[in-house]
MARSEPA-362401 format. One record per residue (C-alpha): residue number from 0; x, y, z. Coordinates in Angstrom, 2 decimals, padded with zeros to 5 digits. Each point is the difference from the previous one (the first is absolute). Layout:
N
{pt NUM; {X; Y; Z}}
...
//
This chain:
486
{pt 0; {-032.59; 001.05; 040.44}}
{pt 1; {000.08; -001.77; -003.40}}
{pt 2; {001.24; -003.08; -001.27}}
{pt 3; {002.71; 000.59; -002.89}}
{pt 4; {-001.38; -002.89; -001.85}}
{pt 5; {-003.56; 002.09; -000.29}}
{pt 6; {001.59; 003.03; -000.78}}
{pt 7; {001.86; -001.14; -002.54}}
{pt 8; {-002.75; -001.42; -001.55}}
{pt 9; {-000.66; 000.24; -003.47}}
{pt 10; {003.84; 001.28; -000.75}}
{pt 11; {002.14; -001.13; -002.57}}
{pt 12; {003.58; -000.28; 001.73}}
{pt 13; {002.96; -001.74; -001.97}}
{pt 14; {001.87; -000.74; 003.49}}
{pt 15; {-001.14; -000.81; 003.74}}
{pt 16; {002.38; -000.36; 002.32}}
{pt 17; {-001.40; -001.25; 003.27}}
{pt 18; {-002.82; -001.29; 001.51}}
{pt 19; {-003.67; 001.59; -000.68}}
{pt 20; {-001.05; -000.93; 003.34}}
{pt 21; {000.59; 003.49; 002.09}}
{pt 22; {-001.75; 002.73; 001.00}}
{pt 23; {000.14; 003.71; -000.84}}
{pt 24; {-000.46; 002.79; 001.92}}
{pt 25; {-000.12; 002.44; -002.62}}
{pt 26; {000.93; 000.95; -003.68}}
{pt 27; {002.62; 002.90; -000.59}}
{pt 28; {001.93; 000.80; -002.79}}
{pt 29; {001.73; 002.99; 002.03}}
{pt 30; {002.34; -001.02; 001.53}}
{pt 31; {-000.05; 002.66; 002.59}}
{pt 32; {-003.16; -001.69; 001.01}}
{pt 33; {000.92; -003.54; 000.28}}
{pt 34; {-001.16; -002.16; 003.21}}
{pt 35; {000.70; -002.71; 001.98}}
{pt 36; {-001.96; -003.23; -002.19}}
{pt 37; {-000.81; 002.36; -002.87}}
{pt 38; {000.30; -000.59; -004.16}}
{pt 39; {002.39; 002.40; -001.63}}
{pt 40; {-000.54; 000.46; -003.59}}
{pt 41; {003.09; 001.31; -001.66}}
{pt 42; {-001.60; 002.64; -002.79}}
{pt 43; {002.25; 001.51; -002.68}}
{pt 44; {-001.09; 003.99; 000.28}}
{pt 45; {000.59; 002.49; -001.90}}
{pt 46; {002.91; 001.64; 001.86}}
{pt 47; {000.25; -003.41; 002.65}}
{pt 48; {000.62; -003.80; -000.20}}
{pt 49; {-001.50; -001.94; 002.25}}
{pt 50; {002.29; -002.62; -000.34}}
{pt 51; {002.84; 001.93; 001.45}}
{pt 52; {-001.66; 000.15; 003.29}}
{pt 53; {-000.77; -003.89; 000.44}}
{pt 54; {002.90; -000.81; 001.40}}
{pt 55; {-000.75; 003.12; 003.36}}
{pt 56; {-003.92; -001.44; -000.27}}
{pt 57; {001.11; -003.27; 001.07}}
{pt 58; {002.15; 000.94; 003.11}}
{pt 59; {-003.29; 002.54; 001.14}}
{pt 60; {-002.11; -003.29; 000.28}}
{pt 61; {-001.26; -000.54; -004.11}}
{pt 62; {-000.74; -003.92; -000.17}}
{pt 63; {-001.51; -000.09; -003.81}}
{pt 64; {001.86; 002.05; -003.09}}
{pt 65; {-001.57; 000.26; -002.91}}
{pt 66; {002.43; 000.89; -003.10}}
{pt 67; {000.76; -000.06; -003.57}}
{pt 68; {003.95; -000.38; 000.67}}
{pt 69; {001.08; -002.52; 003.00}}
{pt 70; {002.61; 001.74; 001.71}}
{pt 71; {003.37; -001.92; 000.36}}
{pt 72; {-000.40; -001.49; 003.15}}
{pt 73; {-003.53; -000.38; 001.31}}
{pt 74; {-000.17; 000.00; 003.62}}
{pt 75; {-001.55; -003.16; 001.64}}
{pt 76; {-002.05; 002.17; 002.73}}
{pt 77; {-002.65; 000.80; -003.37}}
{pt 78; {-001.47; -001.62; -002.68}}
{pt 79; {000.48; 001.50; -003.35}}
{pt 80; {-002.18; -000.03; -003.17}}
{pt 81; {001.11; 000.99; -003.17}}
{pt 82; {-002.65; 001.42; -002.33}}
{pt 83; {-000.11; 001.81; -003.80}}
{pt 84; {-001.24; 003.60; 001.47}}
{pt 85; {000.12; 000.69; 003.23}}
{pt 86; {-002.64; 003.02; -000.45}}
{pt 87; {-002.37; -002.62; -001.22}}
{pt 88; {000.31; -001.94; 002.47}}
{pt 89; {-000.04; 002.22; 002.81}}
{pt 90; {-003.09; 001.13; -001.08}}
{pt 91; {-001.52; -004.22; -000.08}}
{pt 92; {001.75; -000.22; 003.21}}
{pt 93; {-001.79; 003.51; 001.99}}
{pt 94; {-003.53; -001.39; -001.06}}
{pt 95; {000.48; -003.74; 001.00}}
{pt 96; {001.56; 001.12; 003.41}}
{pt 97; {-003.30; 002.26; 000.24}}
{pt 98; {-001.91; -002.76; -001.00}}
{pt 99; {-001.00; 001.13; -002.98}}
{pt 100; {-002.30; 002.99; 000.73}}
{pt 101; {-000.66; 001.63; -002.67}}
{pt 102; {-002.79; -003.20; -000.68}}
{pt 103; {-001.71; 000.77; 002.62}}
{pt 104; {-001.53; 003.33; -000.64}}
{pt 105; {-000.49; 001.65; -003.74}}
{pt 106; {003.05; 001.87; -001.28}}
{pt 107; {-000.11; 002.83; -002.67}}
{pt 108; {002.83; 001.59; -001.03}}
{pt 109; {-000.22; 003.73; -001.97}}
{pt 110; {003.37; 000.38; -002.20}}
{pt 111; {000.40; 003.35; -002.56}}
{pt 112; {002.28; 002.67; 000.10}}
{pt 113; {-002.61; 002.44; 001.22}}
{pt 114; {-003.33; -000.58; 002.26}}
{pt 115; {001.46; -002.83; 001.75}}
{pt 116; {-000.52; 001.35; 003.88}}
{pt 117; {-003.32; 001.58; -000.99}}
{pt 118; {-000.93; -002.88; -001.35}}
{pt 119; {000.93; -002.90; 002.74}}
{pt 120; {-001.08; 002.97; 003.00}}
{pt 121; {-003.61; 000.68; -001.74}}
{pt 122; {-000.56; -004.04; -000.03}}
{pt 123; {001.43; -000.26; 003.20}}
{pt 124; {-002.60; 002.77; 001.66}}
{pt 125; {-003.17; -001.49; -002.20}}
{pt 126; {000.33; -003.09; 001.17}}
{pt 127; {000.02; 001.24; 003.68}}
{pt 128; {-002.49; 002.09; -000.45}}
{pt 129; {-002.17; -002.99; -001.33}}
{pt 130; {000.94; -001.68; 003.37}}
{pt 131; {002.67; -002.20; -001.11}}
{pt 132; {003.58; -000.62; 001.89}}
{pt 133; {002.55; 000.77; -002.30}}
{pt 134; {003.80; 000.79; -000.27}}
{pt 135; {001.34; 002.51; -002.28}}
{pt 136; {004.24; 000.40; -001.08}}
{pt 137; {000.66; 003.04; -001.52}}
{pt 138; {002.98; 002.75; -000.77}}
{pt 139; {-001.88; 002.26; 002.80}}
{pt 140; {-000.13; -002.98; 002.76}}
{pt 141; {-001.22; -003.21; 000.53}}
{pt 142; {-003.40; -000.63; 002.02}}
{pt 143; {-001.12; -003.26; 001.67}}
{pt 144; {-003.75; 000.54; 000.69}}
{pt 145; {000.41; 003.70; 001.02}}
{pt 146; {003.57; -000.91; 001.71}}
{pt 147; {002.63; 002.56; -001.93}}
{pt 148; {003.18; -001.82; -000.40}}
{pt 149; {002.72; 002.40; -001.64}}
{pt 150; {000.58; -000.65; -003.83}}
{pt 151; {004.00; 000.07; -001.11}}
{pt 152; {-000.31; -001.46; -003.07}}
{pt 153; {-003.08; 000.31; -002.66}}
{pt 154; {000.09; -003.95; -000.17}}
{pt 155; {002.10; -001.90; 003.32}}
{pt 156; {002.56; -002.26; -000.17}}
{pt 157; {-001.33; -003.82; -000.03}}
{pt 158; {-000.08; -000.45; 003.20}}
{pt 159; {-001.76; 003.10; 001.32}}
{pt 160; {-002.53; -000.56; -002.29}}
{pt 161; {-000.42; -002.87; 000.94}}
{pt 162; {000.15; 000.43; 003.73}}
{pt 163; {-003.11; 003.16; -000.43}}
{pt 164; {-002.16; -002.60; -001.82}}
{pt 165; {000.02; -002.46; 002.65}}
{pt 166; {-000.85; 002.98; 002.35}}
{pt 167; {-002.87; 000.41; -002.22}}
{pt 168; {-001.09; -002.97; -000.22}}
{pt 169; {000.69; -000.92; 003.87}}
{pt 170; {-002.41; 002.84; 000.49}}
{pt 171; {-002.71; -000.76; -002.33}}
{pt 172; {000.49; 001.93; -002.99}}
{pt 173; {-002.32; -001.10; -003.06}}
{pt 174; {002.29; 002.37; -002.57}}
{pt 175; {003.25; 001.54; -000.59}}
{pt 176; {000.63; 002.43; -002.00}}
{pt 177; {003.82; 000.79; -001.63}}
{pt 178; {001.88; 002.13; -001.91}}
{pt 179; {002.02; -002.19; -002.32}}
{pt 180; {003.63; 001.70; -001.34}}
{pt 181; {002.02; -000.54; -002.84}}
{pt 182; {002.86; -000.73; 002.36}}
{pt 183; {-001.84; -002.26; 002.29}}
{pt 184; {-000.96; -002.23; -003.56}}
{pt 185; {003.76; -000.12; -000.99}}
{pt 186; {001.26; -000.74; 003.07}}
{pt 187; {-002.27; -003.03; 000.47}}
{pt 188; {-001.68; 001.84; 003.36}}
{pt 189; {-003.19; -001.24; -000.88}}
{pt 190; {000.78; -003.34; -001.22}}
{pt 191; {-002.01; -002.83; 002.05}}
{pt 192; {-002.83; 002.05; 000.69}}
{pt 193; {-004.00; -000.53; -001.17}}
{pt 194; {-001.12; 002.97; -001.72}}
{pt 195; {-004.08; 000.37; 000.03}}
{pt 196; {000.27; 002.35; -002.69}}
{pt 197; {002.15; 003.26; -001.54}}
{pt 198; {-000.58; 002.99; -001.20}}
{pt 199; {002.07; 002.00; -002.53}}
{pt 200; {-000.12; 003.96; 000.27}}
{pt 201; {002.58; 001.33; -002.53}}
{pt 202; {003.27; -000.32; -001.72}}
{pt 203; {002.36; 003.57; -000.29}}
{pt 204; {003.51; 001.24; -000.27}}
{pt 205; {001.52; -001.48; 004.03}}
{pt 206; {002.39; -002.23; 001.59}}
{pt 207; {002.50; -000.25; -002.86}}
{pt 208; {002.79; 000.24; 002.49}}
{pt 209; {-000.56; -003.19; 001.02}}
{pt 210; {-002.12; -001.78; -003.13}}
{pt 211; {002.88; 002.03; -002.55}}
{pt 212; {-002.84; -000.29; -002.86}}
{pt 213; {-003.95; 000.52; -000.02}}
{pt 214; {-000.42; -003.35; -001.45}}
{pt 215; {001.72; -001.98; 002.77}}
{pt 216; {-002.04; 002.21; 002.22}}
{pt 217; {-002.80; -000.64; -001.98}}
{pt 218; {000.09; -004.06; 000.19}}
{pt 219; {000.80; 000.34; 003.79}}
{pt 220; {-003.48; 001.13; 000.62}}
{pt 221; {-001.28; -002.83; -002.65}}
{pt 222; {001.77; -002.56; 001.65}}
{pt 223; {-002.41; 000.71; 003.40}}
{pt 224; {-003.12; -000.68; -002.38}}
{pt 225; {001.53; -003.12; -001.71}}
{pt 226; {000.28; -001.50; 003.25}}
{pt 227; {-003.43; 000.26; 000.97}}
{pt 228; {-001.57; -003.12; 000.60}}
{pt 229; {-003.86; -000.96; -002.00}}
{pt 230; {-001.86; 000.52; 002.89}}
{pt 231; {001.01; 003.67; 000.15}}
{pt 232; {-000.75; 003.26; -001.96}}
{pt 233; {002.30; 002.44; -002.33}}
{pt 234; {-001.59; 002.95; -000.13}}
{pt 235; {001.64; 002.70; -001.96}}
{pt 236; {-000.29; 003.43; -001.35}}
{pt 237; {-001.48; 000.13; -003.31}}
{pt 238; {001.04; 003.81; -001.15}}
{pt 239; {003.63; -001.13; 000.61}}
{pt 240; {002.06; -001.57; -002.87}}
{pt 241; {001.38; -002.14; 002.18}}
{pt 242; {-003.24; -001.37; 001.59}}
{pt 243; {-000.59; -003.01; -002.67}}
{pt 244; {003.90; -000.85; 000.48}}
{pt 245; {-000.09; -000.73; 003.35}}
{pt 246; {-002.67; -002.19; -000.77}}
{pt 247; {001.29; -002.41; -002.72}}
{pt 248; {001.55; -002.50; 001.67}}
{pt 249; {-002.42; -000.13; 003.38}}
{pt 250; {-001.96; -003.08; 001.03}}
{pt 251; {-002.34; 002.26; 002.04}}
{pt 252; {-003.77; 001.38; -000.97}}
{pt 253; {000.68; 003.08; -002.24}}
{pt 254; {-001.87; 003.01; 000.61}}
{pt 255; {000.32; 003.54; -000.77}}
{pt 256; {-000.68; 003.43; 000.83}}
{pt 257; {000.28; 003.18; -001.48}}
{pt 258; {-001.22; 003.48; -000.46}}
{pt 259; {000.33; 000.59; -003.98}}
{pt 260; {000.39; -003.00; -001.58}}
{pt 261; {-002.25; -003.26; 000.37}}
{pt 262; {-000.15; -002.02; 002.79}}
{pt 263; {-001.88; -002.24; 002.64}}
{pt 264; {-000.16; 002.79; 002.42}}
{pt 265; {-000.55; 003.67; -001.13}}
{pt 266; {-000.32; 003.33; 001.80}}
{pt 267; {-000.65; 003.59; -001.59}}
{pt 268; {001.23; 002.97; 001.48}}
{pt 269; {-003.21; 003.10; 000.74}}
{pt 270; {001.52; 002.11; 002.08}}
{pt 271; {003.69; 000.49; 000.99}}
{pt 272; {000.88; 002.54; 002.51}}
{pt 273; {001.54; 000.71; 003.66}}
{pt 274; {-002.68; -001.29; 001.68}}
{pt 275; {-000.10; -003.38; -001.83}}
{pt 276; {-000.81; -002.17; -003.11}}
{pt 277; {-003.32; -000.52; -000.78}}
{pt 278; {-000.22; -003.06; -002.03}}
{pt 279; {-002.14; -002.42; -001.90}}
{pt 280; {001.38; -003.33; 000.44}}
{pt 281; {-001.65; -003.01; -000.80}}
{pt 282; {-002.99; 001.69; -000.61}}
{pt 283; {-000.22; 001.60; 002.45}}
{pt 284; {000.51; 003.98; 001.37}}
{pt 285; {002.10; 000.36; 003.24}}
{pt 286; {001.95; 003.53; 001.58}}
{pt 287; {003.70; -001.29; 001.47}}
{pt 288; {002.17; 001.47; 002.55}}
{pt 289; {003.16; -000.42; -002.33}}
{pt 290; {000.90; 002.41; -003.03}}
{pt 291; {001.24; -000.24; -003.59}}
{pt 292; {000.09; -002.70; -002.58}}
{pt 293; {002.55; -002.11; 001.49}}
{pt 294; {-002.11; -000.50; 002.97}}
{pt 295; {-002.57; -000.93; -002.27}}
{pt 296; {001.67; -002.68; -001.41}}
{pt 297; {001.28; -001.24; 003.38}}
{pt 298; {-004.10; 000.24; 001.51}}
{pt 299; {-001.04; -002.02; -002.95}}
{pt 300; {003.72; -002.52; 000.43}}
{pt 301; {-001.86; -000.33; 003.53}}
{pt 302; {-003.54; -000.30; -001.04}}
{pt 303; {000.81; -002.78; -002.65}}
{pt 304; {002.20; -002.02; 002.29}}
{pt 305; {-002.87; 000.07; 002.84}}
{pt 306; {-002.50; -001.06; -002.81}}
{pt 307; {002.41; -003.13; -000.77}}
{pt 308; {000.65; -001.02; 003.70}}
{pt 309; {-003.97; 000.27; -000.10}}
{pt 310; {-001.02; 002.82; 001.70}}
{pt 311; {-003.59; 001.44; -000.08}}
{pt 312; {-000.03; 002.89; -002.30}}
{pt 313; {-001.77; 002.58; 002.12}}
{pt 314; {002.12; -000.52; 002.99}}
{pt 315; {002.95; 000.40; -001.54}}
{pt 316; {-001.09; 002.97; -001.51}}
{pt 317; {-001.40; 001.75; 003.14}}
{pt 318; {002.85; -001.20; 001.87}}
{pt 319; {002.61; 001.52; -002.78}}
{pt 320; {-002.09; 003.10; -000.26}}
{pt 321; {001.09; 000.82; 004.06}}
{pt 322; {003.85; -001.00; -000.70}}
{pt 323; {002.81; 002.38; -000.40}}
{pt 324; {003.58; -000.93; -001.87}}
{pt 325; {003.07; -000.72; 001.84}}
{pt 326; {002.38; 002.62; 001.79}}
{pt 327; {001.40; 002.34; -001.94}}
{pt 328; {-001.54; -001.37; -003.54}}
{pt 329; {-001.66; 004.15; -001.44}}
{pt 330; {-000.28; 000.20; 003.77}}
{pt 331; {-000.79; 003.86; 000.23}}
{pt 332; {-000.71; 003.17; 002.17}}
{pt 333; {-001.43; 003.01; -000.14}}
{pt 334; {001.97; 003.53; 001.47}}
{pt 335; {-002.01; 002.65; 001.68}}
{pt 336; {000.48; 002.37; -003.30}}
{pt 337; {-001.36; -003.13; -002.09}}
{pt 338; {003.73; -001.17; -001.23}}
{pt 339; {-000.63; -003.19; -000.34}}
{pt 340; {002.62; -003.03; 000.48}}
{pt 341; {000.83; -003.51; -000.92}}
{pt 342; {002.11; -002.42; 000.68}}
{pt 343; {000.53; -003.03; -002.28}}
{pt 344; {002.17; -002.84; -000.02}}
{pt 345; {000.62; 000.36; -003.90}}
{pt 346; {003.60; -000.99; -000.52}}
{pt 347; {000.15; -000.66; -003.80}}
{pt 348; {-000.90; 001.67; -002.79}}
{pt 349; {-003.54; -001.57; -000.91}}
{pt 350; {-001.18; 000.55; 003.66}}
{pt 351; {001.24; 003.73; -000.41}}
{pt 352; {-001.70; 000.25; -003.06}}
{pt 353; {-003.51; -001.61; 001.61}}
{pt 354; {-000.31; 002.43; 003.24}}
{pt 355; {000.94; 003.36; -002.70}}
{pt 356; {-002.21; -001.10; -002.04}}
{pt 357; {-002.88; -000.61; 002.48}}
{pt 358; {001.03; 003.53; 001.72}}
{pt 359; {-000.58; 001.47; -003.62}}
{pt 360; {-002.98; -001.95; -000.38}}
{pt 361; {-002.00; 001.19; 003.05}}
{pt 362; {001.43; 003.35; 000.26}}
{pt 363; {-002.39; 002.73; 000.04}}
{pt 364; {001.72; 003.47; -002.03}}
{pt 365; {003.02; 001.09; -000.14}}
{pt 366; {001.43; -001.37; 003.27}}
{pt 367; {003.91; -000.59; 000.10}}
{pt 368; {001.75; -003.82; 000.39}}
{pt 369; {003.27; 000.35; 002.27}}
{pt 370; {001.93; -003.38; -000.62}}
{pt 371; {002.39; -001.15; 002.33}}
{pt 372; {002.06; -002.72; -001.22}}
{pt 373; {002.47; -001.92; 000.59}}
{pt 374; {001.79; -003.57; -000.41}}
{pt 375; {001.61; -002.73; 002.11}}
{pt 376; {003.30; -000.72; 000.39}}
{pt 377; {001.86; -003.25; -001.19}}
{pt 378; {-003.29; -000.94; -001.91}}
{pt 379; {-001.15; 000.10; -004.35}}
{pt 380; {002.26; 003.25; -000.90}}
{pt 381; {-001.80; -000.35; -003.16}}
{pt 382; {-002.82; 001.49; 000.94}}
{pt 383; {001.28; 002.92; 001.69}}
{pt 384; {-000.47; 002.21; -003.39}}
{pt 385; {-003.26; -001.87; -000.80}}
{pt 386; {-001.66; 001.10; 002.93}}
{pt 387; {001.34; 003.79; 000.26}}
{pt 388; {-000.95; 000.45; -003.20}}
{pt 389; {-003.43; -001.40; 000.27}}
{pt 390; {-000.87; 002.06; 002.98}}
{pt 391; {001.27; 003.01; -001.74}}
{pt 392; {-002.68; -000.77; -003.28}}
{pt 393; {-003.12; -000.18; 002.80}}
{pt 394; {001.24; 002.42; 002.54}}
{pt 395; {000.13; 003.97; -000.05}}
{pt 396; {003.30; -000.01; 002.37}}
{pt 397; {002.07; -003.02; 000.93}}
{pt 398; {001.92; -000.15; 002.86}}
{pt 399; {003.38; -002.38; -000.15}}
{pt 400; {000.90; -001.39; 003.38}}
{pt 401; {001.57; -003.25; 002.30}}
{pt 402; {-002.45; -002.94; 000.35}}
{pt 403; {002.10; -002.65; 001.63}}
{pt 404; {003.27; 000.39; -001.31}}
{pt 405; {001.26; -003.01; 002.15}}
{pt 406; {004.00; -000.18; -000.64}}
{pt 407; {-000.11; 002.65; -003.23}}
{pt 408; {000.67; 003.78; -000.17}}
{pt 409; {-003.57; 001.29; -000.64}}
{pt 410; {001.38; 003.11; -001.62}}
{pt 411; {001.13; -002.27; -002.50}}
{pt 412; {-002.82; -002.03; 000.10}}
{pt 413; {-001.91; 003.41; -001.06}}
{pt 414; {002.36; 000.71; -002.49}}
{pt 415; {-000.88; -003.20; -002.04}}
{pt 416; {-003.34; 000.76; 000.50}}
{pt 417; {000.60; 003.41; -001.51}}
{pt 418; {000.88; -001.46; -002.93}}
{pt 419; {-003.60; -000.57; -001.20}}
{pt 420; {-001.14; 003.22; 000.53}}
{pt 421; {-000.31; 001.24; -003.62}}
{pt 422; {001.05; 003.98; -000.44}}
{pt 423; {-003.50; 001.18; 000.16}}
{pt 424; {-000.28; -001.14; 003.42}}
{pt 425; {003.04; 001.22; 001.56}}
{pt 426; {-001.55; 003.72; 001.10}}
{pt 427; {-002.92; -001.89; 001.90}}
{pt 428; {002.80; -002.49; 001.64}}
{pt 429; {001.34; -000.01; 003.55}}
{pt 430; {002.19; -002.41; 001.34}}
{pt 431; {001.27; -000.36; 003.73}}
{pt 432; {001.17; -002.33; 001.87}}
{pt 433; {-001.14; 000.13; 003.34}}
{pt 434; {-003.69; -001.47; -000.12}}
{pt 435; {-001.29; 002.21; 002.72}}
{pt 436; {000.98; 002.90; -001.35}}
{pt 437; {-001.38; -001.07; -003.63}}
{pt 438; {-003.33; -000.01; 001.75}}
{pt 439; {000.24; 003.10; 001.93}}
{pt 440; {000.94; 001.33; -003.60}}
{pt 441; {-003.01; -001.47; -001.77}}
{pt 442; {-002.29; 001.66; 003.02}}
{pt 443; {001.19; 003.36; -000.25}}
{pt 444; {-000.78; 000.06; -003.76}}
{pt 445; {-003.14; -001.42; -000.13}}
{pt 446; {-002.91; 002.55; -000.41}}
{pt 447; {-003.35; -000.80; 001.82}}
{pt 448; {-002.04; -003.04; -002.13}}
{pt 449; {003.49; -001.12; -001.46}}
{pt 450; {000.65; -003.72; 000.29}}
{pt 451; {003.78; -001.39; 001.67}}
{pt 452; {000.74; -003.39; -001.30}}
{pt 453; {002.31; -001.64; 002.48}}
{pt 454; {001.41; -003.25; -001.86}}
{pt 455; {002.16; -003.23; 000.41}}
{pt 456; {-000.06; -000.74; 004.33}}
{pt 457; {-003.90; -000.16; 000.39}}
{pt 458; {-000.35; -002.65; 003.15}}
{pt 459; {003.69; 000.54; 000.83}}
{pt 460; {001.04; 001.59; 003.69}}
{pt 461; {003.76; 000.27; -000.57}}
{pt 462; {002.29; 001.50; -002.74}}
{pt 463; {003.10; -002.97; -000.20}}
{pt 464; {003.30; 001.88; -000.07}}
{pt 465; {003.32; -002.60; -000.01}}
{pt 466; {-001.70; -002.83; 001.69}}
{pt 467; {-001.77; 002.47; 002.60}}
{pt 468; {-003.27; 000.63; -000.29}}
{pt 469; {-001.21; 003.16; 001.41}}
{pt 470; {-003.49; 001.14; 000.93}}
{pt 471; {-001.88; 001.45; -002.80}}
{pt 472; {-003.59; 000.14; -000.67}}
{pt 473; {-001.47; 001.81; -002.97}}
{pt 474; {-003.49; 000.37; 001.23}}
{pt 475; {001.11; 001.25; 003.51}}
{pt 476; {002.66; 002.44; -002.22}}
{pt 477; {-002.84; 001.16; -001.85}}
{pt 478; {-002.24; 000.79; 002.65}}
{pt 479; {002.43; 001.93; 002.04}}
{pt 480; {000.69; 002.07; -002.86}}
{pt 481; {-003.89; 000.17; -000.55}}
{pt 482; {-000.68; 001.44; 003.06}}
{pt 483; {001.40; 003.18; -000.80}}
{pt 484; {-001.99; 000.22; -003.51}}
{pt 485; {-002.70; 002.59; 000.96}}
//
């Protein structure tokens, strides 16, 4: 229980209606989840108004509103605050009621459009492995010193996030480690929270469903790095165009990595093959567990941001040496007539383009690449062409199936993705619809050494089919279907 004259601390409200001087039980802003005592904060959604359900929050036992509209008649049972943005406030609101966690342990967020889980997981696991207690939120799950919490969303809602940090910190964590998204900046998730540092991965073609244009998506992942306070780090990707915008307007210590261009941390690929990257970074020459140049940027991303939250050097390196990448990230396996598999959560065309083109560069003769592709429903249908295409120009047969077509038709979803397939391509282009069978498919046409891409789910266990989502695992499809490879 919280006094709503701390949580409301530090908010700018135009209107109180009320006395301060109550308790709360809780902050909501569903109002399927209102309780007796609790704060409901009345959010305008993208397809729901908060405000519409004040009136039913109220009569289930609400006694504080916050809203940007008072309704017509405020009920006397609550006290109501009226505020400019409700998001924004919500998000003030979740921390204060938490009492402010996020200052009690060091928080670094990880934003990009690629290398985000890999990222936030490999920090997560060094830092354990040095002996620390840490907490980890991720697309793949959420992890509270080794406790798995299931992951819904790649950044929660306010209030989740802030309810895991005080978890953390009630159980000691030093760290946490984050993924930061695009939507979670413009939708204020992360306002009111102390960031330790951030790391930027990458900017690429994604999420222009919801951003409409690169550049709004573009300053959404700025705006996390202008908020950074003095005390923290912004440290970005120097081979990325975008790396020196995100940090122009930051208050935080600059610092850079980067494999081509210069930098303040630097790493040289030796060796790059199925086994493992050997690498010489910062001077020094050490064999990884994880594969391809986009894992090398995201072991030196990890590297340099244990170096600025001032790590020894030699422990972090022996410790990263031992670490693999997160679930289904070039997460691969072998079949008993050497057909080899992997399964990668590439979902836009830059990521498709970075696990061909580390498949091309490790590949031995003249193996095969089997692509199996496909795109998400009621997501960027922008990129559906982008990314067929592309995995036709690195692949010797592409495979056009369902990823999670949600509430589309897939078969049209295909068909738009069709549509980048230039002429040339068409004779070594499948498509069907039914993602088992597209794998079954790619299995019985792969020759003994050839290589099966299996794009777009990665971590995912279910296929979402009009709001249901069914059971579907691309690793356990492949390996059924491997068994049988003699």
């Amino acid at each position: 229980m919280r006094y709503l004259s701390d949580i409301i601390d530090g908010l700018a409200f135009t209107e109180l209606q009320g006395s301060a001087d109550v308790e709360i039980s809780a902050v909501v802003f569903d109002s399927r989840k209102v309780v007796p005592g609790c704060m409901f904060v009345a959010v305008k959604g993208t397809a729901v108004d908060g405000h519409d359900y004040i009136e039913q929050a109220v009569k289930d036992g609400a006694i504080a509103i916050i809203c940007e509209e008072l309704p017509a008649h405020t009920a006397a049972e609550a006290d109501f605050l009226m505020v400019a943005d409700s998001a924004k406030a919500l998000a003030t609101i979740a921390a204060n009621f938490y009492e402010n966690p996020s200052t009690n342990l060091k928080l670094v967020g990880v934003t990009g459009t690629n290398g985000k889980t890999t990222v936030a997981t490999l920090l997560y696991k060094l830092f354990i492995d040095m002996g620390y207690k840490c907490g980890l939120l991720s697309t793949v799950e959420n992890q509270v010193n080794g406790r798995i919490i299931p992951s819904t969303h790649t950044t929660p809602d306010p209030v989740a996030l802030n309810s895991l940090l005080a978890d953390m910190v009630n159980e000691g964590c030093d760290y946490c480690f984050m993924e930061v998204s695009s939507h979670a900046v413009a939708q204020h998730r992360i306002d009111g929270l102390k960031f330790s540092g951030a790391i930027f991965t990458n900017l690429t073609h994604d999420h222009l469903d919801y951003h409409k244009t690169f550049d709004s998506y573009l300053k959404a992942k700025k705006a996390f790095f202008d908020g950074l306070p003095k005390n923290a780090f912004a440290l970005t990707n120097a081979d990325d165009k975008n790396g020196n915008v995100m940090l122009q307007n930051t208050a935080a210590h600059r610092k850079s990595y980067g494999l081509k261009n210069m930098a303040d941390y630097r790493a040289r690929i030796i060796e790059n093959q199925f086994g493992g990257l050997l690498l010489n970074i910062d001077s020094e020459e050490v064999w990884f567990k994880l594969v391809g140049t986009f894992n090398a940027y995201n072991l030196l991303a990890v590297y340099s941001a244990a170096m600025l939250l001032d790590q020894d050097k030699s422990k972090v390196l022996v410790s990263l040496s031992k670490l693999t990448g997160a679930e289904g990230r070039f997460e691969y396996i072998v079949a008993p007539n050497k057909v080899i598999g992997i399964v990668d959560y590439a979902h836009t065309p830059d990521a498709v383009q970075n696990v061909l083109s580390t498949i091309h560069d490790i590949r031995k003769g003249n193996e095969k690449v089997i692509t199996i592709l496909g795109c998400g429903g009621d997501r960027d249908k922008t990129k559906r062409p982008v990314m067929a295409r592309t995995a036709c120009e690195w692949s010797d047969k592409v495979i056009l199936t369902s990823d999670n077509p949600r509430t589309e038709d897939p078969a049209q979803i295909i068909k738009e993705m069709e549509e980048g397939v230039d002429p040339a391509f068409k004779r070594h282009t499948l498509s069907i619809v039914d993602r088992r069978e597209a794998i079954k498919t790619a299995c019985m046409l792969a020759q003994p050494g050839d290589i099966i891409l299996l794009a777009g789910k990665g971590h995912e266990k279910y296929q979402e089919i009009n709001g249901v989502k069914n059971h579907f695992d691309d690793m356990e499809e492949l390996q059924t279907r491997f068994k049988d490879l003699n």
